[in-house]
VEXDREN-2710 file (C-alpha; in Angstrom, 1 decimal):
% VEXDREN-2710
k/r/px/py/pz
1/UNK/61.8/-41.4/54.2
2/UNK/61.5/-44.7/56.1
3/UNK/62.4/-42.7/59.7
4/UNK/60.6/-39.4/58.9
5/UNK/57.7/-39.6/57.1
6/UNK/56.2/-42.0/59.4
7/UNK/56.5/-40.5/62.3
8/UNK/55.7/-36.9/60.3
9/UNK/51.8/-38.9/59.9
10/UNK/51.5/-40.2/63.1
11/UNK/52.0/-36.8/64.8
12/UNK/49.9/-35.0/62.0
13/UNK/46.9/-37.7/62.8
14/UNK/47.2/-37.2/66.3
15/UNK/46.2/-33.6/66.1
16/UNK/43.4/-34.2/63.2
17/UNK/42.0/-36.9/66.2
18/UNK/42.2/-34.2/68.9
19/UNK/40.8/-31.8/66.7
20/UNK/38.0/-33.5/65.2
21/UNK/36.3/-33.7/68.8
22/UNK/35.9/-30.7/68.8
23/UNK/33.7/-30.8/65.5
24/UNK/31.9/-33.8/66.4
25/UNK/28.4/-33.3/65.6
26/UNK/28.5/-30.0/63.8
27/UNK/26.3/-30.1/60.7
28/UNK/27.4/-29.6/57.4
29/UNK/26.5/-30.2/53.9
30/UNK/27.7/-33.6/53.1
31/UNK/27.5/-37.1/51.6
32/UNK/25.4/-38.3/55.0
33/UNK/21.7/-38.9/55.2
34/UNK/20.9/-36.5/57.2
35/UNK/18.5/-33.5/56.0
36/UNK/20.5/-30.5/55.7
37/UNK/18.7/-28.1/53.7
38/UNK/16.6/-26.7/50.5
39/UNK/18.7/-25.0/47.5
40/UNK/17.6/-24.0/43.7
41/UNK/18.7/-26.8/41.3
42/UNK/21.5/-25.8/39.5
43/UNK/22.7/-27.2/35.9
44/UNK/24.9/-30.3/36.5
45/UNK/22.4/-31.5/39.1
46/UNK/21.0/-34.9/38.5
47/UNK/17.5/-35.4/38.4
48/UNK/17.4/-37.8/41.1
49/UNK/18.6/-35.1/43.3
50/UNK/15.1/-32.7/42.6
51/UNK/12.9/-33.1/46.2
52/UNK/9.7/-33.1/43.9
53/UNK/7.4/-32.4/46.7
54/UNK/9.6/-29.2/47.8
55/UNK/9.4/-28.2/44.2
56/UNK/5.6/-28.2/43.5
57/UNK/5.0/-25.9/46.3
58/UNK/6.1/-23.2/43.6
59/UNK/7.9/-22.6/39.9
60/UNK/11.2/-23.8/40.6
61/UNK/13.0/-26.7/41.2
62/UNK/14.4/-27.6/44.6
63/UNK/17.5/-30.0/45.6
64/UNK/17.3/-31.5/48.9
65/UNK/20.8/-31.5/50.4
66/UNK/22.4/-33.5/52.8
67/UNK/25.3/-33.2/55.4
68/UNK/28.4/-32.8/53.7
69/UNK/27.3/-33.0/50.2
70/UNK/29.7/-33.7/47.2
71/UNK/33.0/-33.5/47.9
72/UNK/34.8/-30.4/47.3
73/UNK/38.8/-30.2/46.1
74/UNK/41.2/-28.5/48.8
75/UNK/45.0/-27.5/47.1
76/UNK/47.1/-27.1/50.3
77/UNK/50.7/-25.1/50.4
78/UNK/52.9/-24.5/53.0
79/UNK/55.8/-21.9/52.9
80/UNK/59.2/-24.1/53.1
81/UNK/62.1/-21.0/52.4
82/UNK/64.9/-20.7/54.6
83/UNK/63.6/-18.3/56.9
84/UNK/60.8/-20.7/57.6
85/UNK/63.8/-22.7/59.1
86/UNK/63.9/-20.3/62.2
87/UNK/63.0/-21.4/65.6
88/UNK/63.8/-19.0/68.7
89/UNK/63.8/-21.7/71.7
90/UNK/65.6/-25.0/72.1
91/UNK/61.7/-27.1/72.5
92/UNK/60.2/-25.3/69.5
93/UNK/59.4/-26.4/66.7
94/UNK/61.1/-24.3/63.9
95/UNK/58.0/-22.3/61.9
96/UNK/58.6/-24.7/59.0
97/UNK/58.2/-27.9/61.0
98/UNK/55.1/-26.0/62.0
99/UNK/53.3/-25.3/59.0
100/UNK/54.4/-29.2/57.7
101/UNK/52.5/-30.5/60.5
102/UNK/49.3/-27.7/60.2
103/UNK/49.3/-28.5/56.6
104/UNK/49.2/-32.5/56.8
105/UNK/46.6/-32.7/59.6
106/UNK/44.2/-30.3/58.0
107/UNK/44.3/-33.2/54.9
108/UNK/44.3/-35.8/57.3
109/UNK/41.0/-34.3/58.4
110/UNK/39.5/-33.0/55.2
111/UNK/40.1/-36.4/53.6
112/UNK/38.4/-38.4/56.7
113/UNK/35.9/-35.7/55.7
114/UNK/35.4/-37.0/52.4
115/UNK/37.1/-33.9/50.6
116/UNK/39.2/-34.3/47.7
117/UNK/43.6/-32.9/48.6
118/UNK/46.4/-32.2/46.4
119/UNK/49.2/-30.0/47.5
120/UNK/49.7/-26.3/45.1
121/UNK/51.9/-27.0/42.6
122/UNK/52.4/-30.8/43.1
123/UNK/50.8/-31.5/39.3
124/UNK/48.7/-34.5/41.5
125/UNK/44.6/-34.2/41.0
126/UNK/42.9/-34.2/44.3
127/UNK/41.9/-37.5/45.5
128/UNK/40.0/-38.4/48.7
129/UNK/40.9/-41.0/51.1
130/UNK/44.1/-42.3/53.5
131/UNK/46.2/-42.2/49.5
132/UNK/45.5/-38.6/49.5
133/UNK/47.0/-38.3/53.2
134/UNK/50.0/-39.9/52.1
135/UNK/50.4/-38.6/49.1
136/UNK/50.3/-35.2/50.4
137/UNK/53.0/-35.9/52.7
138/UNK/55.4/-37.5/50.5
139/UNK/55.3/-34.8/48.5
140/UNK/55.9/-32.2/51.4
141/UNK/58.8/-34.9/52.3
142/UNK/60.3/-34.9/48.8
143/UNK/60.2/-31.1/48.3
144/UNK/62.6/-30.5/51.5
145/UNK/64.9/-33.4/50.4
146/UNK/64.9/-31.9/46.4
147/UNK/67.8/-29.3/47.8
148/UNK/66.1/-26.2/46.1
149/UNK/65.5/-23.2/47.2
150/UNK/61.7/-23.0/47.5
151/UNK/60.2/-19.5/47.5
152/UNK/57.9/-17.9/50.2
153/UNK/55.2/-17.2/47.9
154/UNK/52.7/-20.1/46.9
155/UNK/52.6/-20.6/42.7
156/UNK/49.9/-19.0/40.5
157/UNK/48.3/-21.6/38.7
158/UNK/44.9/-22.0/37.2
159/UNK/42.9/-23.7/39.7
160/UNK/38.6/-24.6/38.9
161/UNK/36.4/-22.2/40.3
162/UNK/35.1/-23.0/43.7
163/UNK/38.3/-24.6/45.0
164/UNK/39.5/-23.8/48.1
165/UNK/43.3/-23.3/48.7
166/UNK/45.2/-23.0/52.5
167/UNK/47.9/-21.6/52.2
168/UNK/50.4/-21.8/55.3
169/UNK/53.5/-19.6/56.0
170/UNK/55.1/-16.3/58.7
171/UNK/53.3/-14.0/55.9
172/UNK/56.3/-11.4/56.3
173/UNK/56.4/-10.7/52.5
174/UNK/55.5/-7.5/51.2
175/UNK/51.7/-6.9/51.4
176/UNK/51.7/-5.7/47.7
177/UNK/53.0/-9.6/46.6
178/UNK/50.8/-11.1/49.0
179/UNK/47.9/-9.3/47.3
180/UNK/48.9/-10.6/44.0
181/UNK/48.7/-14.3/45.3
182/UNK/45.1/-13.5/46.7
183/UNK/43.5/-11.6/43.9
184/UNK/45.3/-14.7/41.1
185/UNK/42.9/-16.8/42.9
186/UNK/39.5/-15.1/44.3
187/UNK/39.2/-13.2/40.9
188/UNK/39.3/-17.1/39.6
189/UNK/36.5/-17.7/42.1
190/UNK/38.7/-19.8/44.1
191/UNK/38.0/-19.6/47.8
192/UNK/41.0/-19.4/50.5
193/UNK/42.3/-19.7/53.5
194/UNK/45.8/-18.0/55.2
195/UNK/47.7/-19.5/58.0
196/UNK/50.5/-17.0/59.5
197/UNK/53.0/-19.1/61.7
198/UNK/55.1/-16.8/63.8
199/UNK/58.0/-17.8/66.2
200/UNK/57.0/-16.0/69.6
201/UNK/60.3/-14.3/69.4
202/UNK/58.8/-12.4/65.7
203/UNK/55.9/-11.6/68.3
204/UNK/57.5/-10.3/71.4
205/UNK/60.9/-9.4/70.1
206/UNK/61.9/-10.2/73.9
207/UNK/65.9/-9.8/73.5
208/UNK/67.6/-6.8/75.2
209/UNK/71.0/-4.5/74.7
210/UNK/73.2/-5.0/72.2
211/UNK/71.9/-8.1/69.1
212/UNK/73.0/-9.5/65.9
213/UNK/70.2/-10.0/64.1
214/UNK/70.9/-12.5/60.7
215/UNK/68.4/-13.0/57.8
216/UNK/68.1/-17.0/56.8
217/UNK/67.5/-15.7/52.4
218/UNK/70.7/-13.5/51.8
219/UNK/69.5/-10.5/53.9
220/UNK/72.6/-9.8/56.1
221/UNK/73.4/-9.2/59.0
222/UNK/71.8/-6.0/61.3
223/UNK/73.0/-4.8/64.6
224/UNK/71.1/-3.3/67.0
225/UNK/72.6/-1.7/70.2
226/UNK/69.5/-1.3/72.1
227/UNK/67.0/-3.3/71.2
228/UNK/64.7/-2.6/73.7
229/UNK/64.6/0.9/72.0
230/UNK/62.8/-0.6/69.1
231/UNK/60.0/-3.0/70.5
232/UNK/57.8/-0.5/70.3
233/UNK/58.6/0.1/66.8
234/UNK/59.0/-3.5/65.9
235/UNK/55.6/-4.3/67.2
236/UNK/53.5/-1.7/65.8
237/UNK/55.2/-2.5/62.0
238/UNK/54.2/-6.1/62.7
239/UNK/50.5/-5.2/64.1
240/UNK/50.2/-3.3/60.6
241/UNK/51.2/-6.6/58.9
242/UNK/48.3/-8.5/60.6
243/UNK/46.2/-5.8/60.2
244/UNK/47.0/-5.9/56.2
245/UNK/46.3/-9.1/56.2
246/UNK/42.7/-8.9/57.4
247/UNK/42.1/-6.0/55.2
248/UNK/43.6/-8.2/51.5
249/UNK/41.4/-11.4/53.5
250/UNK/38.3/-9.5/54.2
251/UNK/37.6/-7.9/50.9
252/UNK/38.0/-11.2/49.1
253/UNK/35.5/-13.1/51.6
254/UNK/38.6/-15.2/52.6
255/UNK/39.9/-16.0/56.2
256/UNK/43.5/-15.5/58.0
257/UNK/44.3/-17.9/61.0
258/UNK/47.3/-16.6/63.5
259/UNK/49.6/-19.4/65.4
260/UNK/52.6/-19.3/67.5
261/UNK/54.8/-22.0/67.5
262/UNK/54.8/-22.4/71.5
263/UNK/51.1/-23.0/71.5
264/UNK/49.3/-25.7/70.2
265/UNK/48.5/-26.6/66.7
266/UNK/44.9/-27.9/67.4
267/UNK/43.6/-24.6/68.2
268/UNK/44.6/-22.9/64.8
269/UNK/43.3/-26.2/62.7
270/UNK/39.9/-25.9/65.0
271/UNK/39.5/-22.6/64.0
272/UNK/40.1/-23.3/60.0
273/UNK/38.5/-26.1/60.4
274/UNK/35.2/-24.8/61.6
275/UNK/36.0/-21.8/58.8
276/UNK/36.4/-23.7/56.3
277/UNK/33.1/-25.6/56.9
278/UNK/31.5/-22.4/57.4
279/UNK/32.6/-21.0/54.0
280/UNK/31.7/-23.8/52.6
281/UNK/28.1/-23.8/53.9
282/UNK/27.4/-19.9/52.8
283/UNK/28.3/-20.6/49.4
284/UNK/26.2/-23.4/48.5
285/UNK/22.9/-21.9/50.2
END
């Protein structure tokens, strides 16, 4: 742990700092002073939250909000099976390596952010802070040193409603059991976020004549003689994938993020990022 996990942070921080530029200044609901907006009181708010003046100008009661406003709790989970373990060129990071380092720089920023982090499945509560940073990690660090097998589908647990889970893997499973994962937790009223990671070899299937292809979870071994025969094939099944999961994300109000391993990390975090923060904002209006 002494060699890796370090070096695991400072890479993951790294990206959070290159990121977070490009948020800076964006408004949000938060714990700043900064006027935000007007919403309803709801039960749970304290009194000293009520803008009395806002309020008087009619029959209800008003809460003025700031930026970034009360801390919300984030579950994170990234896929860490064998076939996550798959990396198609020498300088690329394998897809698992990928979604490690995805998954601790979004907590890296969400807990600079003030938000609460846990990883799915972990037992931990959410905490806020650096601690939650490094708890996250170690625990990503301990699950690929516990010598298990870990499945490519996150857990279904009972989660509070209006949680947010990110959940981070290649999202090759069948649609039908990724479906199950995402109704468990928006029926609960838990709010989510999907990150595919695809090697650009799963993207471009850019091999030619004869290939052994061999699964990484027990699948076997497949030849194909001409494998330019198939791209066309290959790429259409996969578009239908992606296209499945817009469809499972978009009737749930939930977003799906796609990233190649041979392009940069910030760009997918960015675009969660500013998602999440989005999300966020919608719901408590």
């Amino acid at each position: 742990m002494a060699g890796t996990l370090p070096a695991l942070m400072v890479a993951a921080d790294r990206v959070a700092a290159t990121v977070i530029q490009g948020v800076h200044g964006r408004r949000r609901v938060g714990q700043g002073d900064a006027f935000w907006q007007y919403r309803p009181y709801r039960d749970g708010d304290s009194a000293n939250q009520i803008d009395w003046r806002q309020s008087a100008r009619s029959r209800h009661l008003f809460v003025r909000e700031t930026e970034w406003e009360a801390a919300a709790s984030v579950w994170l989970w990234r896929d860490a099976s064998p076939s996550m373990q798959y990396a198609s060129l020498r300088n690329t990071d394998t897809k698992a390596v990928r979604a490690e380092l995805i998954t601790l720089a979004l907590a890296s920023l969400l807990a600079d952010a003030g938000e609460r982090v846990t990883v799915l499945g972990s037992g931990m509560r959410p905490t806020s802070g650096r601690i939650a940073v490094r708890r996250v990690a170690e625990t990503l660090f301990d699950e690929a040193r516990s010598g298990k097998t870990p499945p490519s589908l996150p857990p279904l647990l009972p989660l509070p409603a209006h949680g947010t889970v990110v959940l981070v893997s290649d999202w090759l499973d069948p649609l039908d059991n990724i479906e199950a994962v995402i109704r468990h937790y928006a029926s609960g009223g838990v709010r989510g976020h999907l990150v595919q990671v695809l090697d650009p070899a799963e993207e471009d299937l850019p091999f030619d004549g004869h290939v052994k292809f061999e699964g990484l979870e027990a699948e076997g071994q497949h030849t194909i003689r001409r494998v330019e025969g198939v791209r066309q094939a290959y790429g259409a099944r996969l578009a239908a994938q992606k296209e499945g999961l817009q469809r499972l994300t978009r009737s749930t109000d939930w977003t799906v993020h796609l990233h190649r391993t041979d392009k940069s990390p910030q760009t997918v975090l960015l675009s969660l990022y500013l998602a999440m923060a989005d999300l966020r904002r919608l719901t408590a209006a």
